[in-house]
C-alpha positions in Angstrom: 79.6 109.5 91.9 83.3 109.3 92.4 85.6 107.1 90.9 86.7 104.4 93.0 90.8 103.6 92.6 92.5 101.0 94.5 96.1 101.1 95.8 98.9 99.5 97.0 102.0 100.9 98.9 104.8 99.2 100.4 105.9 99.4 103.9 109.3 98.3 103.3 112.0 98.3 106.4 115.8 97.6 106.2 117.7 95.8 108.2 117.7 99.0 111.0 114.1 99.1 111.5 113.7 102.1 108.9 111.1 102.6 107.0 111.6 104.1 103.3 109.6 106.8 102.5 108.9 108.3 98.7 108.8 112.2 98.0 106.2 112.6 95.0 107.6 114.8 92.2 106.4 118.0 90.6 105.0 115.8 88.3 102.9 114.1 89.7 99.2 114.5 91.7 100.1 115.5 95.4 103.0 117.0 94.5 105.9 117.2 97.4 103.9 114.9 99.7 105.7 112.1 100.7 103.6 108.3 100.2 104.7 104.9 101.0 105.8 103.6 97.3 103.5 101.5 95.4 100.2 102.5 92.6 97.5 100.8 91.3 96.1 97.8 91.4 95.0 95.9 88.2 92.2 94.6 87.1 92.0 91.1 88.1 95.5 91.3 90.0 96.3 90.0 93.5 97.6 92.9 96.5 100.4 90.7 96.3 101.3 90.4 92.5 100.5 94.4 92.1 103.3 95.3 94.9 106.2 93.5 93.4 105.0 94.9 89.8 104.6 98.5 91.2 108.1 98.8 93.2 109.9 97.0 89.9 108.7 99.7 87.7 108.8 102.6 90.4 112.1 101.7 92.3 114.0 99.2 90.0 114.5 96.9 92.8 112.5 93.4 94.1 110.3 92.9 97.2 108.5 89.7 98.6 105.1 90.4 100.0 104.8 89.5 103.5 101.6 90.4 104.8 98.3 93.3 104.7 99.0 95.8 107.1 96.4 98.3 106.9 93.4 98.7 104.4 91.8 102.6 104.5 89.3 104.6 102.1 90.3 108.8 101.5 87.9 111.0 99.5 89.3 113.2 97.4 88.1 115.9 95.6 87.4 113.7 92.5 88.4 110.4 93.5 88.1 107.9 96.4 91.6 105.9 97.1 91.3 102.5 98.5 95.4 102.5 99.9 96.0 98.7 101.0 99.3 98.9 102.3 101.2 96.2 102.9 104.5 94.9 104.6 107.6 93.9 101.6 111.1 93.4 102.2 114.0 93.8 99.6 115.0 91.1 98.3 117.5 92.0 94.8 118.3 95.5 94.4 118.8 99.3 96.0 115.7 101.3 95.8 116.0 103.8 92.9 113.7 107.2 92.9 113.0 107.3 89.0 109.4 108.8 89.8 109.8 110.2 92.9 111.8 113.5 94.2 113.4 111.5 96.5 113.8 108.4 98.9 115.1 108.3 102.5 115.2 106.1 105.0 113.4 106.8 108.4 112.5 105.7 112.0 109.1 105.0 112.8 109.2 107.1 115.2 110.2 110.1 113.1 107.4 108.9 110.4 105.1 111.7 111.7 107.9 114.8 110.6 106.7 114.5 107.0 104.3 115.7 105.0 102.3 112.9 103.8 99.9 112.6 101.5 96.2 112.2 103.5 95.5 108.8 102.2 99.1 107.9 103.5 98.2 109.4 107.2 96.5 106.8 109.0 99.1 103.9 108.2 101.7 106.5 109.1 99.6 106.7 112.4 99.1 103.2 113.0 103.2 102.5 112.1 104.2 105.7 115.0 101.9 103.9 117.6 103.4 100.4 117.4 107.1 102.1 118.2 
């Protein structure tokens, strides 16, 4: 049986309706797929509380949750992702890739030009069709 993992990943949007999106390095799983920022949640640790940890270590900046957005299984080949992805908004801080390839800013309607990673695709989906 497959290892269950849950996720978070922040939608986060400036103050001209983009939405920043995260390149994953080399380095990492996925590499050069693009994912909304975030990681895993801890045992015993709130959606909320695991979103504000994950973009401090990942991005060096601070969001405030502001609500669930969208809540979605993907199987793997040796894992199944539980990505909860929710809406944040900056709040100290310029987003810094220290993990990630890169960060840009994008309209929702452009979302869809990226590769993303397949557990990323349906909130990516849901984002373009509310533009």
């Amino acid at each position: 049986m497959k290892k269950l993992v849950k996720v978070v990943g922040a939608i986060i949007e400036n103050d001209k309706n983009q939405i920043l999106c995260a390149l994953r390095s080399t380095k990492m799983t996925l590499p050069n797929l693009w994912e909304f920022p975030g990681g895993k949640i801890e045992k015993d640790e709130s959606i909320s509380h695991a979103i504000v940890r994950e973009i401090k270590e990942e991005l060096d900046c601070d969001v405030e949750f502001i609500d669930l957005f969208y809540d979605n299984n993907h199987e793997y080949e040796n894992i199944i992702v539980n990505l909860i992805t929710v809406k944040c908004k900056i709040i100290a801080g310029e987003p810094t890739a220290s993990e990630h390839a890169k960060l840009i800013w994008l309209n929702k309607e452009n979302l869809s030009s990226l590769n993303w990673a397949p557990a990323d695709v349906p909130t990516v989906e849901l984002l373009v069709s509310q533009v």
